[in-house]
C-alpha positions as a printed Julia matrix, in Angstrom:
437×3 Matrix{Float64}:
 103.16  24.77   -4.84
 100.9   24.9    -2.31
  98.3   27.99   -3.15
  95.24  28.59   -0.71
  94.83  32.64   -2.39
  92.4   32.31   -5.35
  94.57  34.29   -7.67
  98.07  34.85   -7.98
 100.88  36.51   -9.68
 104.28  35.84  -11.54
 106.82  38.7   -11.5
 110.24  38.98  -12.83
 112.87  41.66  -12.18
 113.35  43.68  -15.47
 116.64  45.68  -16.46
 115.12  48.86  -14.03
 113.95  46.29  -11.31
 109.93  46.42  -11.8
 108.48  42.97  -11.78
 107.07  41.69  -15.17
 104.4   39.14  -14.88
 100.86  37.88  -15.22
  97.59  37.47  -13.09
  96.56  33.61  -13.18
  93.57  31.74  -11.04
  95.44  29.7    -8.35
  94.34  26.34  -10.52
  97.01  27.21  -13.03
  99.64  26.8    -9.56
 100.72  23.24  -10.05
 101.35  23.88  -13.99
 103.58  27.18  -13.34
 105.93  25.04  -11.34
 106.06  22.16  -13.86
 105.85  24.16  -17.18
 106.85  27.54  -16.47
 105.46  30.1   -18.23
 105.91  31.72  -21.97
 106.44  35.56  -22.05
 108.92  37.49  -24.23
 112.72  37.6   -23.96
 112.04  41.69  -24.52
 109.93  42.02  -21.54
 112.97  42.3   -19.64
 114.61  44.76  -21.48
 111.72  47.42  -21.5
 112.3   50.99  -20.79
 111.15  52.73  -17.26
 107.83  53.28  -18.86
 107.05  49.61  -20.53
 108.0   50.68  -23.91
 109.87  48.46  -26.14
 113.12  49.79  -26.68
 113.81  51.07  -30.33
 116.01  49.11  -32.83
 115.77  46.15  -30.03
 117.82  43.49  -31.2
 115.66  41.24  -29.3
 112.67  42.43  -31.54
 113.95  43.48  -34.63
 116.58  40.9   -34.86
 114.84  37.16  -33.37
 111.32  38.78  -34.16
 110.6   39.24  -30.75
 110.96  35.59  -29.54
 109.51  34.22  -26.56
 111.47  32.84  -23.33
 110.55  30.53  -20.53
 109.55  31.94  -17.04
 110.76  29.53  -14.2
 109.74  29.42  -10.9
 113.11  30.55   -8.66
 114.07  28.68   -5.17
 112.25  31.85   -3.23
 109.2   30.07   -3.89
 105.31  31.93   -3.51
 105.22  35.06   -1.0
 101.98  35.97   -0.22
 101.05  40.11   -1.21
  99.8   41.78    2.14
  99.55  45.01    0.54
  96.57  43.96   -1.58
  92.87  44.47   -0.19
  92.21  40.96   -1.42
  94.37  37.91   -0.65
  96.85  36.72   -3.26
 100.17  34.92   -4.12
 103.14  36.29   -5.58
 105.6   33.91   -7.43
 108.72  35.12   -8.25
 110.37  34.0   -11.64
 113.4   34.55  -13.49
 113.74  34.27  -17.52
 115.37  30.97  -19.75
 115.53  30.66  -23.38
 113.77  27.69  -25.4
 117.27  25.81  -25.17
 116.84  25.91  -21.44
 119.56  28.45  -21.15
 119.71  31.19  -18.74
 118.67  34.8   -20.31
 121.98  36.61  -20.33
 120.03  39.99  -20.15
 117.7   38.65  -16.13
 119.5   40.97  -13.99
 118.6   37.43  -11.28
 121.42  35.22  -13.66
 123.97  37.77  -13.91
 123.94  37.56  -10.24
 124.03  33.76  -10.18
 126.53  33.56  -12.25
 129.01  35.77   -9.94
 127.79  33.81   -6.85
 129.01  30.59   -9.05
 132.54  32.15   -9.41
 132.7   32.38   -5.63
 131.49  28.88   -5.2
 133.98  27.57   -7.34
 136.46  28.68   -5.05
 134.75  26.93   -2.14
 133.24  30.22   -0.74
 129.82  31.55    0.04
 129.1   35.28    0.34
 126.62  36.28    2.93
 125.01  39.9     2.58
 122.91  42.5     3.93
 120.91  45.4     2.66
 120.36  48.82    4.25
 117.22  50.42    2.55
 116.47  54.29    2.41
 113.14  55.54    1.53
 110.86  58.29    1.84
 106.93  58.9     2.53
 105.69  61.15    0.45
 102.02  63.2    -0.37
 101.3   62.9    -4.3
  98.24  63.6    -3.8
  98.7   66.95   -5.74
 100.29  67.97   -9.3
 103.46  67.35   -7.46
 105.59  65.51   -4.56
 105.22  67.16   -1.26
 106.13  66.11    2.17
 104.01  63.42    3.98
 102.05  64.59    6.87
 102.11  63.34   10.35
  99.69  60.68   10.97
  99.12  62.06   14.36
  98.87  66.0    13.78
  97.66  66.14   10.31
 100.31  68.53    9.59
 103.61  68.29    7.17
 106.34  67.37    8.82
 109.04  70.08    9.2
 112.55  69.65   10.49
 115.22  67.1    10.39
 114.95  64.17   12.52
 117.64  61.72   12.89
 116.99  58.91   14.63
 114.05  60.48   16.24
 111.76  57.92   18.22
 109.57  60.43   18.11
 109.56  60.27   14.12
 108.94  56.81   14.48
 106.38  56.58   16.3
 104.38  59.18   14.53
 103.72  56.37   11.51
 103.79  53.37   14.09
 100.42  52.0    12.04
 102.38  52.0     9.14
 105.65  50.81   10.69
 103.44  47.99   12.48
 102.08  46.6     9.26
 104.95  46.51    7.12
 106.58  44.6     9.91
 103.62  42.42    9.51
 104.11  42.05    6.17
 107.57  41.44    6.14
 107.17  38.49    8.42
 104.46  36.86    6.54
 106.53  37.16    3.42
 109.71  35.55    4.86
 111.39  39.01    4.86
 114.16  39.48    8.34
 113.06  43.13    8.72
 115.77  44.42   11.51
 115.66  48.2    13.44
 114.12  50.82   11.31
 115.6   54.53   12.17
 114.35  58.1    11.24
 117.0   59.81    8.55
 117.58  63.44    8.03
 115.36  63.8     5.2
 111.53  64.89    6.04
 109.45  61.34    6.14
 112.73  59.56    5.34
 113.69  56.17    7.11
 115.94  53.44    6.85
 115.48  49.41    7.21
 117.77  46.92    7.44
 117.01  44.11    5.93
 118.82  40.82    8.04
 122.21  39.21    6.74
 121.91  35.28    4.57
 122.86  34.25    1.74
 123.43  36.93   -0.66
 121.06  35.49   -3.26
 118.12  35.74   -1.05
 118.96  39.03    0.59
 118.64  40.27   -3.21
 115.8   38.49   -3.71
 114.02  39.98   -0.09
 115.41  43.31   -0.68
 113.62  43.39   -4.28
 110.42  42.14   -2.79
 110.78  44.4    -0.07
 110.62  47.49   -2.07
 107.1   46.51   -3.37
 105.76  45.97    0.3
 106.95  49.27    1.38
 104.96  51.01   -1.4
 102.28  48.92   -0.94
 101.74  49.44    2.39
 102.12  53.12    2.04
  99.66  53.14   -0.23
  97.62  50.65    2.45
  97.89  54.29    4.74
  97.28  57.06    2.14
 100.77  57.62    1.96
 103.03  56.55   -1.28
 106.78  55.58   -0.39
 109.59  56.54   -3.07
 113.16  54.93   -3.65
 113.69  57.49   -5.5
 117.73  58.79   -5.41
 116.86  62.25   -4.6
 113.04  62.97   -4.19
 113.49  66.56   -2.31
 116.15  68.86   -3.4
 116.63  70.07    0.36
 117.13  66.65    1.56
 119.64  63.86    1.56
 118.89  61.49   -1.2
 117.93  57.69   -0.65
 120.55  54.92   -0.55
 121.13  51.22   -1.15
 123.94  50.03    0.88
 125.11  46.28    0.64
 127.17  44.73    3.26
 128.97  41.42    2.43
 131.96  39.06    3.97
 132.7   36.12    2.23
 132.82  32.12    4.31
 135.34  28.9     3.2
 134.17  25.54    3.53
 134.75  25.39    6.81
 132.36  28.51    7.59
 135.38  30.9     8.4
 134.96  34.76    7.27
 137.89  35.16    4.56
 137.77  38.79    5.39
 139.17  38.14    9.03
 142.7   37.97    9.9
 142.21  39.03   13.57
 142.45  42.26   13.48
 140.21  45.61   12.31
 142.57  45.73    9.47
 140.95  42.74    7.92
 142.93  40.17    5.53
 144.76  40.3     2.32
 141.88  38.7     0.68
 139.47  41.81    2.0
 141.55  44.14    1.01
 142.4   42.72   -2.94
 137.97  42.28   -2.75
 138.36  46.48   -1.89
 140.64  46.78   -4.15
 138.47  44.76   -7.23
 135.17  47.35   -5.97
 137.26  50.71   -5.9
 138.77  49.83   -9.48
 135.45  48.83  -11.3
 133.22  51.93   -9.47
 133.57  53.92  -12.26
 132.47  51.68  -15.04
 129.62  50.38  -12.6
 128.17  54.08  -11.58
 125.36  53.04  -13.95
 124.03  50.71  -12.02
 123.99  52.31   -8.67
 122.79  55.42  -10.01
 120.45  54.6   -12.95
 118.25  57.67  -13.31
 118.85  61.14  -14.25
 117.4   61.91  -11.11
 120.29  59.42   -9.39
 122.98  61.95  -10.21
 121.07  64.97   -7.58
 122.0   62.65   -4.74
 125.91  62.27   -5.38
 126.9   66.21   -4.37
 130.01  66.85   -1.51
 128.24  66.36    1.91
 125.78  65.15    1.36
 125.66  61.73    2.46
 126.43  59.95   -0.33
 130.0   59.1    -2.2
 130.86  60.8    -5.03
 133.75  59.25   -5.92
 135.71  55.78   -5.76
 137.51  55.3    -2.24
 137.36  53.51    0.76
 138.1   53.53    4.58
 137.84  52.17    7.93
 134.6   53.28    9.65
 134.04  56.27    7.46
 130.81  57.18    6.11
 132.12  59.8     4.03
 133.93  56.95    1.59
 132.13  54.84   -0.71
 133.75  51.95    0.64
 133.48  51.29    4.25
 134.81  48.46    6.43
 132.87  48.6     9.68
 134.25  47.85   13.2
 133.14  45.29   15.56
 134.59  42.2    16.32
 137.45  40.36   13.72
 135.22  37.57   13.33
 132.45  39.89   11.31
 135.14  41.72    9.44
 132.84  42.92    6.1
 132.97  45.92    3.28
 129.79  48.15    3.12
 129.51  49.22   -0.38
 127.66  52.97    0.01
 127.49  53.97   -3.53
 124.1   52.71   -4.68
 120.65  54.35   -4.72
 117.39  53.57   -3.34
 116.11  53.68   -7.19
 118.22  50.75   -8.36
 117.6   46.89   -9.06
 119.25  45.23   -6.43
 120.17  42.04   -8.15
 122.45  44.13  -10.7
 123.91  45.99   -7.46
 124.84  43.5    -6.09
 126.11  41.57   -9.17
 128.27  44.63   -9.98
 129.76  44.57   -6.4
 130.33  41.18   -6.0
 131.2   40.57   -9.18
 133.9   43.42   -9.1
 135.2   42.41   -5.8
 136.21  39.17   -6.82
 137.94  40.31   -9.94
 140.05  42.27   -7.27
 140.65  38.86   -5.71
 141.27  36.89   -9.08
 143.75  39.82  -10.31
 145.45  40.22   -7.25
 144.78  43.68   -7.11
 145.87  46.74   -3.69
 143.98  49.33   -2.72
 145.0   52.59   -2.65
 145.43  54.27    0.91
 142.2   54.09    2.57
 140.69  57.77    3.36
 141.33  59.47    6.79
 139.22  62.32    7.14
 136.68  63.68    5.14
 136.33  62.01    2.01
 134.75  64.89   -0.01
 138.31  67.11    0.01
 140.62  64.45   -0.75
 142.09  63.66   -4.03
 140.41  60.26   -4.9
 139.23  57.81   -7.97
 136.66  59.67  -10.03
 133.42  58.21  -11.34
 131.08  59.82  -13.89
 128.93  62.64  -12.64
 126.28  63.05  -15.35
 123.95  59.95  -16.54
 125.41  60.79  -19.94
 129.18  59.77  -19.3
 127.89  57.0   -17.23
 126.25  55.54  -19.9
 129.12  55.88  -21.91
 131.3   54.72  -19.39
 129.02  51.27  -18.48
 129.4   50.24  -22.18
 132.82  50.92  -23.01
 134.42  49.62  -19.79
 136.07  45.95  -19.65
 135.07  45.28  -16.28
 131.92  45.67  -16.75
 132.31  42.74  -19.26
 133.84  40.19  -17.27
 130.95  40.95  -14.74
 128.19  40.98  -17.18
 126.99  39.09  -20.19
 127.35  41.77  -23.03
 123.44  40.97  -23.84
 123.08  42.85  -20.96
 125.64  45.15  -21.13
 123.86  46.52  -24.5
 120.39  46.27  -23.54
 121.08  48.48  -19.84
 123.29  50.74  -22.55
 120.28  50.94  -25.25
 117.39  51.04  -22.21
 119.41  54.36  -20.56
 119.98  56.18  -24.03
 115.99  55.33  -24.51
 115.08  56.71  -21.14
 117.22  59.97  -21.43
 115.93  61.0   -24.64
 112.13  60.81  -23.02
 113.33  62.51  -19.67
 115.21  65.19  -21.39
 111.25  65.93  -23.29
 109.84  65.93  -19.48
 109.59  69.22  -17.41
 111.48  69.23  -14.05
 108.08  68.35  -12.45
 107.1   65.53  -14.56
 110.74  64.46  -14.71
 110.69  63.59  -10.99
 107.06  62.63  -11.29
 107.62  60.24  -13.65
 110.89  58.37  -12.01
 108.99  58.26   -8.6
 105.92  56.15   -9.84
 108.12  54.0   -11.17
 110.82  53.24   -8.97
């Protein structure tokens, strides 16, 4: 690795999504990519706060056992949202036997990508990010003021230019910062919620769209931070306002480069609709992992943007499963369930993963959704963080997606989190999720 910063820093994606690392002097560069780096297997499994997580079975039962951190095939990003120049290396977790971790949210997503390549495929995606400038400067979260006025903001405004340009400095830099990272930042647009926008991040390989979308999130805060702003994921950081998404948009190519999902039409192919199928099916046992967070569960209400409930349709943003138009040749499903406050290697492991059990199983949708999805009888997922919980650990797809390593460990992590939350106020509930995802 070539390192010109005189420090860096090695970060893995935990359970929740927050990187996990260590500071090192850019000397120690050459060694990190030969030798890796020790840290514990546990580290991954921490709660939302960094605590350990009680009756751990990686602590209690191995003693709290050390893995290897690797260097993945991103390779070193610089960190332009630091006042000082340094490098970040991202990492992912092995065991002393050289195996994967089965609990590194990165694995359980290379190990659906390797069921697709089996089959000859290769799935390219693309993420649609929600998030929302916010003023914590107080005891509690209040809307970000104009850059330009000084004053809150006040009123929607969707797709407002005018919005835009109002936090151009900050819109300019992250730009910047995207670029020098290796990030495709595409159009950003103004959202209904106050200080809410939306970036889409460009369409690859679905590997390093996770990968950029995870980085992504930390140069967003960073930079807001950069212009005395701080920038929250959160699901639902307003009551009055539409909550924050994660939408992933995939298609799937053969050998020969053609989309599987195209048959020519905007009806799209068998093979599209058994993937629809596989996501609609395993929603409710996956609602964990696109809404992780008490707070998560504010965000999924009728009309409110956001699906609450398993269904799909063409070119309807009120189902949780969308199939865009545009030409047959770009035929792809936008999967509109997830949250801003999620890990998006786990998102997309879930969707993938249960899109090509629909393909493997042979599996029809149900009728897709004309209309409105929000009055129509449809497939119901869990509407409390409790049952979803319950639902995650219990449900067999979720076990021919994950590892069940990880299946416990999210399981054990949420029951640890709840119990804290539950002790919070409302304040410090929201408080606390925002600094932290």
């Amino acid at each position: 690795m070539d390192i010109t910063t005189p420090s860096l820093r090695t970060a893995c994606a935990d359970l929740n999504g927050q990187m996990r690392g260590k500071r090192l002097p850019a000397r120690h560069a050459t060694q990190l990519e030969y030798s890796g780096q020790r840290m514990p297997l546990s580290v991954l499994t921490l709660d939302l706060w960094g605590a350990d997580i009680e009756d751990s079975p990686l602590v209690h039962a191995s003693g709290d056992a050390d893995g290897q951190l690797r260097c993945t095939e991103r390779g070193p990003v610089p960190m332009p949202w630091l006042p000082e120049p340094a490098t970040l290396v991202p990492m992912w977790m092995y065991t002393d036997d050289g195996a994967p971790f089965d609990a590194d949210p990165r694995h359980a997503l290379a190990r659906v990508l390797s069921r697709y390549s089996k089959q000859g495929w290769k799935v390219i995606a693309a993420t649609e990010l929600e998030f929302t400038l916010v003023d914590d400067s107080g005891g509690a979260l209040d809307t970000v003021r104009s850059p330009m006025t000084g004053r809150p903001l006040t009123g929607q405004a969707i797709n407002s230019v005018t919005a835009l340009d109002s936090f151009a400095h900050f819109f300019d830099d992250l730009y910047d910062g995207a670029e020098a990272m290796g990030i495709q930042a595409q159009a950003a647009i103004s959202e209904s919620g106050l200080g809410q926008f939306e970036i889409n991040l460009d369409h690859g390989p679905a590997m390093r769209v996770a990968d950029d979308t995870w980085l992504f999130k930390s140069l967003v805060r960073g930079i807001a931070r950069k212009h005395g702003m701080a920038a929250s994921f959160m699901a639902k950081p307003f009551d009055a306002d539409a909550g924050n998404g994660l939408h992933v948009h995939f298609s799937v190519l053969d050998d020969k480069k053609r989309n599987i999902f195209d048959n020519g039409h905007m009806t799209g192919s068998a093979v599209m609709k058994q993937a629809v199928a596989g996501c609609v099916a395993g929603m409710p046992g996956a609602t964990l992992i696109f809404a992780p967070n008490g707070n998560s569960y504010a965000r999924m209400t009728p009309e409110n943007h956001a699906p609450i409930g398993a269904s799909w349709g063409y070119e309807n943003r009120t189902t949780a499963i969308r199939i865009p138009g545009g030409p047959p040749a770009a035929r792809r499903i936008e999967h509109r369930s997830a949250g801003g406050d999620t890990n998006p290697y786990l998102v997309m492991a879930a969707i993938l993963g249960t899109a090509i059990i629909g393909i493997e199983d042979g599996l029809s949708p149900p009728d897709p959704i004309l209309g409105n999805a929000y009055g129509q009888r449809i497939l119901k997922c869990p509407t409390s963080w409790d049952d979803a919980i319950d639902r995650f650990a219990t449900s067999p797809r979720m076990t021919r997606v994950f590892r069940p390593r990880l299946v416990e460990m999210l399981a054990m992590v949420k029951r640890q989190e709840q119990i804290k939350t539950n002790a919070l106020s409302a304040n410090d509930q929201i408080l606390s999720v925002f600094e932290r995802v």
